[in-house]
C-alpha positions as CSV (number, residue, x, y, z in Angstrom):
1,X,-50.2,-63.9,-5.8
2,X,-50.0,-62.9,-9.5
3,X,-53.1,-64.5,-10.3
4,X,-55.1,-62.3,-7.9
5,X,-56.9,-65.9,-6.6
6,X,-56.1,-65.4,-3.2
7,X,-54.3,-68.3,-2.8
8,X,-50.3,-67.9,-2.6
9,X,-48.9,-71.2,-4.4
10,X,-45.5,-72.0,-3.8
11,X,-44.0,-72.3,-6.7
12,X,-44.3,-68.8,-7.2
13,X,-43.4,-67.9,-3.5
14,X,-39.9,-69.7,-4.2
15,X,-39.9,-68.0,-7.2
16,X,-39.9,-64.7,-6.1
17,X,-37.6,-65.1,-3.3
18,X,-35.0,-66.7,-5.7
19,X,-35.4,-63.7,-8.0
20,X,-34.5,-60.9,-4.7
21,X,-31.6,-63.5,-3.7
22,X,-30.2,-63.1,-6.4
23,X,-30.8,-59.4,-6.8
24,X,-29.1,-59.0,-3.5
25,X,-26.3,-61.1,-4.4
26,X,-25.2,-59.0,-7.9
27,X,-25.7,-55.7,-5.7
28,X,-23.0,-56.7,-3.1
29,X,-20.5,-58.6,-6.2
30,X,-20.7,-55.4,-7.8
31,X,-19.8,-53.4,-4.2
32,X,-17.3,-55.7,-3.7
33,X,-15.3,-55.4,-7.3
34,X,-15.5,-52.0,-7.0
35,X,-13.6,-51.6,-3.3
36,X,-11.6,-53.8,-4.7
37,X,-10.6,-51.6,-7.9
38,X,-10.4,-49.2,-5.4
39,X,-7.6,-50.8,-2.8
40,X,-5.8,-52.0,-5.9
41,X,-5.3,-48.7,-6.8
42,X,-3.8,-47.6,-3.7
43,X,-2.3,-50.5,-3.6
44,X,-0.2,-49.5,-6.8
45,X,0.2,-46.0,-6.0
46,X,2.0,-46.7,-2.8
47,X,3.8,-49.5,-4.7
48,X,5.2,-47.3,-7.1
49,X,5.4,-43.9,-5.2
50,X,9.3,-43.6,-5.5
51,X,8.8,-43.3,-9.3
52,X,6.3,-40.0,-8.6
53,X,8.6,-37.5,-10.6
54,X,7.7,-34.8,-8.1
55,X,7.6,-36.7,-4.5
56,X,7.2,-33.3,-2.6
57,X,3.9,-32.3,-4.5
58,X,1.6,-31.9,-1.6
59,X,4.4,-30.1,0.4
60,X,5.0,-27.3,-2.3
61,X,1.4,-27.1,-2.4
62,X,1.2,-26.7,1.1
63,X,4.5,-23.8,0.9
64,X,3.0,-21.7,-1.9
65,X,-0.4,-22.0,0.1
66,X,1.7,-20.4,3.1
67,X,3.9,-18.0,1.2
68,X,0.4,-16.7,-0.2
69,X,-1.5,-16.8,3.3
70,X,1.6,-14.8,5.4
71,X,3.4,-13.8,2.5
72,X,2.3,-9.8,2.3
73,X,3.9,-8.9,5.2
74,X,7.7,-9.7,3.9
75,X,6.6,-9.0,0.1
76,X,6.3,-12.7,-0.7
77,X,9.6,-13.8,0.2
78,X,9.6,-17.5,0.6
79,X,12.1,-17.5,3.2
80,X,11.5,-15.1,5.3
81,X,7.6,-16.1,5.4
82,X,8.4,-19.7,6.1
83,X,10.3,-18.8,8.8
84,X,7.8,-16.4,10.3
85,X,5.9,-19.1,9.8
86,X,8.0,-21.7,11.8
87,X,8.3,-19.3,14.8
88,X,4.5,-18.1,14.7
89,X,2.4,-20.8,13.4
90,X,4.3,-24.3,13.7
91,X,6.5,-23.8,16.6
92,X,5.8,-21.2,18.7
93,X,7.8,-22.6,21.9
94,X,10.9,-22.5,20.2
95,X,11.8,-26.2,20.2
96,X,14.8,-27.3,17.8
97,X,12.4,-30.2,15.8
98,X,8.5,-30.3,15.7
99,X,6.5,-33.6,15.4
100,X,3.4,-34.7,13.2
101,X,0.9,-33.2,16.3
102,X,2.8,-30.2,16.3
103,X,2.4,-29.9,12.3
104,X,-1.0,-30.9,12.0
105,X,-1.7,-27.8,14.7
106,X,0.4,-25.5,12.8
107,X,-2.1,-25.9,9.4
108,X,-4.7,-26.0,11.0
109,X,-3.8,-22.5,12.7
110,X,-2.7,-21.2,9.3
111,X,-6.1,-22.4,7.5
112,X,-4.2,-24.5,5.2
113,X,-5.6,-27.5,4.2
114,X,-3.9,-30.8,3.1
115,X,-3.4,-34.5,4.0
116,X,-1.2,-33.7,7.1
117,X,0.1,-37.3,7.7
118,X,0.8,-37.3,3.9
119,X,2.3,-34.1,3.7
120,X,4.7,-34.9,7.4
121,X,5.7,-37.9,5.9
122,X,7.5,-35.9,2.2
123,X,9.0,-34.1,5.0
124,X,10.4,-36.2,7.1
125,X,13.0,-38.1,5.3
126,X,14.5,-39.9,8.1
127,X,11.7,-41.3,9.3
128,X,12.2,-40.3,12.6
129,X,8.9,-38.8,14.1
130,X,9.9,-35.2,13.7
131,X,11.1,-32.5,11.1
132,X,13.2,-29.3,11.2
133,X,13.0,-25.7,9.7
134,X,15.7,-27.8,7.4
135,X,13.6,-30.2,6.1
136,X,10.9,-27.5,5.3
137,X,12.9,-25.7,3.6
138,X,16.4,-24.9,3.6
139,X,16.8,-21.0,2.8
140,X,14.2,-20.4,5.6
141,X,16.1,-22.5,7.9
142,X,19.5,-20.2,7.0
143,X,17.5,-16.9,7.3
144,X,16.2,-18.1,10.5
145,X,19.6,-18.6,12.2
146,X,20.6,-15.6,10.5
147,X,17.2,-14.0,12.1
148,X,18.6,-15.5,15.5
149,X,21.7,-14.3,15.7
150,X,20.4,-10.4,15.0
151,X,18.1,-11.4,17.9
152,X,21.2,-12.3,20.1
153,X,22.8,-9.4,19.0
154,X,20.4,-7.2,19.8
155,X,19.8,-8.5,23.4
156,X,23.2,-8.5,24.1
157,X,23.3,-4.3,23.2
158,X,20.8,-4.2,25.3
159,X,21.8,-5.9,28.0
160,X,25.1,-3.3,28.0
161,X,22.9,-0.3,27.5
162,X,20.9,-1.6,30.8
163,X,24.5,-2.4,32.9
164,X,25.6,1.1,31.4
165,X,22.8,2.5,33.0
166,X,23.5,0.2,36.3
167,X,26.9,1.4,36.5
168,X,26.2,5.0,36.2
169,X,23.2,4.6,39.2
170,X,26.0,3.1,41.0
171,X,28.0,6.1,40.7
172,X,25.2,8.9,41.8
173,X,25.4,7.6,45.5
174,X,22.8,4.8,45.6
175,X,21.5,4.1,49.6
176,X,21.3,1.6,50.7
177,X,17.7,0.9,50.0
178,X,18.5,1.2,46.4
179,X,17.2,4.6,46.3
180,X,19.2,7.9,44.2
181,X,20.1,10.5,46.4
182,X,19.2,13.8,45.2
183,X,20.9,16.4,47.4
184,X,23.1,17.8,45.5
185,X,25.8,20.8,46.8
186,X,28.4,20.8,44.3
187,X,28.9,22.2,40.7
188,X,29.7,18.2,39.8
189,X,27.5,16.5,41.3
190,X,24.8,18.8,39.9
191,X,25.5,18.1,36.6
192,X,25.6,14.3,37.5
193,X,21.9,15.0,38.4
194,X,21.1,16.6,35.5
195,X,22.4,13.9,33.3
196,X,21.1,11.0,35.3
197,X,17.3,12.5,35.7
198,X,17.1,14.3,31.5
199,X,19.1,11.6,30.3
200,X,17.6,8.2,30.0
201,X,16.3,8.6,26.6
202,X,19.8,9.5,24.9
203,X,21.0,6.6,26.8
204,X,23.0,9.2,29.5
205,X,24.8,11.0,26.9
206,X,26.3,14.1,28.9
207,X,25.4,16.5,26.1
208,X,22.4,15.4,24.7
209,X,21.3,14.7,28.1
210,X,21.8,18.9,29.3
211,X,19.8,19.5,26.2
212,X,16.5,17.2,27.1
213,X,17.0,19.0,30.3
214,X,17.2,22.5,29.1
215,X,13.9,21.5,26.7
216,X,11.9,20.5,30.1
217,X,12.8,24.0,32.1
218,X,12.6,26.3,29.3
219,X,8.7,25.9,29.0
220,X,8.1,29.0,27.5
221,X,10.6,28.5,24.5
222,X,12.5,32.3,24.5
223,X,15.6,30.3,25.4
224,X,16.8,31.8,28.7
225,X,15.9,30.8,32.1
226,X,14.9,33.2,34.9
227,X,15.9,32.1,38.6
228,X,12.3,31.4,38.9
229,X,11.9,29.0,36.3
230,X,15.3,27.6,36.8
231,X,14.1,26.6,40.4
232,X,10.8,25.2,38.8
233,X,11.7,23.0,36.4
234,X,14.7,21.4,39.0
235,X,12.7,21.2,42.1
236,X,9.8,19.2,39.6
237,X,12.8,16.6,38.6
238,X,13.3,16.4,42.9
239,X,16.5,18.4,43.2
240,X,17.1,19.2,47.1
241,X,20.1,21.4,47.2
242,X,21.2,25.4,47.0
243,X,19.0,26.2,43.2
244,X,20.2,29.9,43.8
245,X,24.3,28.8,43.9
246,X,24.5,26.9,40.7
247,X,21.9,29.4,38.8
248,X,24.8,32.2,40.0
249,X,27.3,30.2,39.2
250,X,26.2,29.4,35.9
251,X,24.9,33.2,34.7
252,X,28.3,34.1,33.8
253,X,27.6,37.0,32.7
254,X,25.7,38.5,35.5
255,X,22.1,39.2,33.7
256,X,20.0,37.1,36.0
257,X,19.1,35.3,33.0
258,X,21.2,32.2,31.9
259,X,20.8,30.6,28.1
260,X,21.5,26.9,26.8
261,X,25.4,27.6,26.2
262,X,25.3,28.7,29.8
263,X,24.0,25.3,30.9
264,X,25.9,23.0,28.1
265,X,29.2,25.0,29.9
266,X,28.6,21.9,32.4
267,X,30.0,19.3,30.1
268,X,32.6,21.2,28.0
269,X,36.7,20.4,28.7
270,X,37.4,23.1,31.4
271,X,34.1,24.5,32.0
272,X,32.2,25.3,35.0
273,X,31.3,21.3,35.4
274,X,34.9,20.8,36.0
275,X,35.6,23.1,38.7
276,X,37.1,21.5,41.7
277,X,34.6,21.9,45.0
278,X,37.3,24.0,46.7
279,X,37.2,26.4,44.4
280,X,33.4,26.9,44.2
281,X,33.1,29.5,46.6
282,X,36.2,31.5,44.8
283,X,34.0,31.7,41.4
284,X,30.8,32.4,43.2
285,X,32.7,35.7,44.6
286,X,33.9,36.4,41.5
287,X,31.3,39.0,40.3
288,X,31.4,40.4,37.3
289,X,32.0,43.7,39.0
290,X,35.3,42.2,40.5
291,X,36.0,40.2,36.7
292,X,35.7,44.1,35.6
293,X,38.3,45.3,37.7
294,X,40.9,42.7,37.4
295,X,40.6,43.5,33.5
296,X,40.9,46.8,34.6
297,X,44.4,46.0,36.5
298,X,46.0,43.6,33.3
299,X,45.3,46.3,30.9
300,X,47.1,49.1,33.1
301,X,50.1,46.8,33.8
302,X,50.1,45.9,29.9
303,X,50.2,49.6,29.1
304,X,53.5,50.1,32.0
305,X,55.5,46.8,30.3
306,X,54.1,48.3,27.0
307,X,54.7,44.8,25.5
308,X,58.6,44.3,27.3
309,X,57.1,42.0,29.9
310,X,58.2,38.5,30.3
311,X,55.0,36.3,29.9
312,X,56.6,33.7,32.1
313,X,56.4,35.8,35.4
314,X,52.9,36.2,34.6
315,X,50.9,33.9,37.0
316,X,47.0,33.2,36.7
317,X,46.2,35.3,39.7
């Protein structure tokens, strides 16, 4: 009603509604040219994407956005992060190949962002639905065997140290509940005790094993053990047997005090630990009054042969 009569002729209704038609019509041609620019474009990118002189774009954007995100913690070492990386982020169960799921996970973990299905698809060369540590990157994927072999190595050590340690609790008289029996009555098998209950941390090592033990008893750090705290510190590790004997056995000197040489005798070629059980009782009789006068005796019969003796005669009695 341009006229403002208040009557609506229709000439001027058609008019009007031919002008909005076409209006309409140029809006969605215009649409419509430009989605179609747009899917010619892809169209020719995907047409011509073996000619990209860099195929692997996205995916060393994607590495260098890795290396940078986990990279601190082995200086920035492309290898070693990606396959920390592999292990941590895209394949944490250890499986020999990951797929596009798996991949997509492992970004999104790692905050990386990127075209997943685009990036998968640089990496997958085969077409096959999966990648490899390989295909990522082949470096990482010889560090990571490298890193896996260490690993093999290392359980395998430990698996020895653990049937070393087996063996050994084996060999201290095990019941039959699986239980270490600790009454101990001879000169040997005390210092089997000592080794097996001071020695785990220096994986049983006889010597180092005396000394851990000598550390525990000798709380108040002189370095010499009374009877008293002898006792102590082997009835707190659950020794049940004669303290006294093997405390008079090893004060060789007679001082009612024994030192840490006194104790490391145990494990030294021909000492105390050696002694056969028979002859126990013999070297706990031996005082060193007794010592004394046998020394006595030699030296007199040295002076009466006055060097003329034949050394062979001469027996250890």
């Amino acid at each position: 009603d341009s006229d403002k009569s208040g009557v609506l002729d229709l000439a001027e209704w058609d008019a009007a509604a031919a002008e909005e038609f076409h209006r309409q019509e140029a809006e969605k041609a215009a649409q419509l040219d430009k989605d179609l620019a747009a899917q010619d474009k892809r169209v020719a990118a995907f047409l011509h994407k073996e000619k990209d002189p860099d195929p692997l774009r996205e995916w060393a954007e994607v590495k260098a956005a890795l290396v940078n995100r986990f990279g601190p913690r082995f200086h920035f070492r492309p290898d070693e992060t990606l396959a920390w990386a592999w292990r941590e982020v895209f394949n944490p169960r250890g499986k020999p190949n990951i797929q596009l799921a798996d991949f997509g996970i492992g970004l999104r973990e790692g905050g990386i962002q990127a075209e997943t299905r685009s990036v998968f698809s640089q990496l997958d060369h085969s077409t096959a639905g999966f990648i490899t540590l390989a295909d990522m990157d082949e470096a990482a994927a010889e560090f990571q065997a490298a890193f896996v072999e260490q690993e093999a190595q290392a359980a395998g050590q430990k698996q020895r140290e653990v049937d070393k340690m087996m063996a050994f609790r084996k060999s201290m008289d095990v019941s039959t509940r699986g239980e270490i029996k600790r009454s101990v009555d001879t000169l040997p098998a005390f210092k089997q005790f000592l080794i097996k209950q001071f020695g785990a941390k220096v994986y049983f090592d006889p010597l180092k094993s005396l000394k851990v033990a000598w550390s525990s008893m000798d709380t108040s750090g002189d370095g010499k053990l009374t009877l008293r705290e002898f006792s102590q510190g082997l009835q707190a590790a659950g020794l049940q047997g004669s303290v006294p004997k093997f405390f008079k056995m090893l004060d060789r000197q007679g001082k009612g005090v024994i030192g840490v040489d006194d104790l490391l005798a145990l494990v030294e070629p021909g000492g105390v630990g050696d002694i056969p059980e028979g002859d126990e009782q013999e070297m706990q009789e031996a005082t060193p009054s007794s010592l004394n006068a046998a020394a006595v005796v030699l030296s007199e019969q040295a002076v009466v042969c006055d060097g003329e003796c034949d050394t062979q005669d001469a027996t250890p009695e």
